[in-house]
C-alpha positions in Angstrom: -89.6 5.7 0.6 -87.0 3.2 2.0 -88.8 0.8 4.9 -87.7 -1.5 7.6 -88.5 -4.5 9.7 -89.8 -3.5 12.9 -91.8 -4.1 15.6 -94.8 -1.8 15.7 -97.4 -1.0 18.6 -101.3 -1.6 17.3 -102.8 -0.9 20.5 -102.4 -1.2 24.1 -100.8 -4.4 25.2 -101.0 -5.3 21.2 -97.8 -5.1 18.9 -96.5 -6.9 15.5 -93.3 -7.2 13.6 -94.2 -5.6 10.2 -91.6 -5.2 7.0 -92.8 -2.2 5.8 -92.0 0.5 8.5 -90.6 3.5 6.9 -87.4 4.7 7.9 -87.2 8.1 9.3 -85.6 10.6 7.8 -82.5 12.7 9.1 -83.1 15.7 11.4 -81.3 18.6 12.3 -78.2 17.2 15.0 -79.1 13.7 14.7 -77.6 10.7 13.5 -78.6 7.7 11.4 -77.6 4.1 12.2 -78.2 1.0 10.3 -79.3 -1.6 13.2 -77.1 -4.5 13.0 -78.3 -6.3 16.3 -81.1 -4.7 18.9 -82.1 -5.9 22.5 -85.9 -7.2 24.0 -85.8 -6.4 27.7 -88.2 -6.3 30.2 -88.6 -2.1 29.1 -90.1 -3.3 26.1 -92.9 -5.6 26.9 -94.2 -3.1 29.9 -93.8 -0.3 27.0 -96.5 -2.2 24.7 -98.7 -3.1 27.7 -98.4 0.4 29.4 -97.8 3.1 26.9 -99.2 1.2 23.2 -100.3 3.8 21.6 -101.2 2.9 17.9 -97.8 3.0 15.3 -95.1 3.4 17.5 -91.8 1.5 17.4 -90.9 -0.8 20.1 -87.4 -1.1 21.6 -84.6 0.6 23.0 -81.0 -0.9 22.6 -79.2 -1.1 19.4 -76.4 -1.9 17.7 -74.9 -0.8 14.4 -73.2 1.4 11.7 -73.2 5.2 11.3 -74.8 5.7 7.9 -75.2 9.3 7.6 -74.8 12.5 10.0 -76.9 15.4 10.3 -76.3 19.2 10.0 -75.6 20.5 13.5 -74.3 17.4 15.0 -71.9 17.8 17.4 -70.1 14.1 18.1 -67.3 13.2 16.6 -69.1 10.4 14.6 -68.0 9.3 11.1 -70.1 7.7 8.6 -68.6 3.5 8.8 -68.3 3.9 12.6 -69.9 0.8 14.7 -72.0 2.5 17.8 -74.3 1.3 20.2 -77.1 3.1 21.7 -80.4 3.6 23.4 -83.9 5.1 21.8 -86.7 5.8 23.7 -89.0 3.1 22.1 -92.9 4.1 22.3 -92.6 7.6 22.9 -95.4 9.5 22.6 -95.8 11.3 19.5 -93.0 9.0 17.4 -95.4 6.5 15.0 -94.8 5.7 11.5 -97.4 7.9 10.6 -94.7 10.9 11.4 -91.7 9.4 10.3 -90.0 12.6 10.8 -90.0 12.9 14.2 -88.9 10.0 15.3 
């Protein structure tokens, strides 16, 4: 499985940039981006402090490149197009330990 450098929750007010985060796979209407430049704001910190539950990624903003499109998505998106975005970083429910629902 293909990982990633990201900064990962270990408890409450507790997080850690690790190498080995897997990347999610694709699902149904999404797309996939290869981050090329992200964003630490204020969000983030109180995210780790606040939310922290165990395995979940940390940040919002992003930057990057389109690297693949899912069935059902409705943009008009092309793989090789530069986008920036917003994630809800430390949701509830999205930890490496499901990388599918991220």
């Amino acid at each position: 499985m293909p990982t990633q450098k990201a900064v990962i929750t270990q408890a409450r007010k507790a997080a850690k940039v690790v190498s080995d985060a897997p990347v999610p796979t694709l699902r149904h209407g999404y797309i996939k981006v290869k981050t090329v430049a992200v964003s630490l704001n204020p969000t983030d910190w109180k995210q780790i402090d606040m939310v922290g539950a165990p395995g979940c990624l940390v940040g919002c903003d992003y930057a990057g490149i389109v690297v693949e499109i899912g069935a059902g998505d409705t943009s008009n998106l092309e793989v090789g197009d530069n986008i920036a975005g917003f994630a809800h970083g430390c949701k509830s429910g999205h930890n490496n330990s499901q990388p599918n629902k991220y």
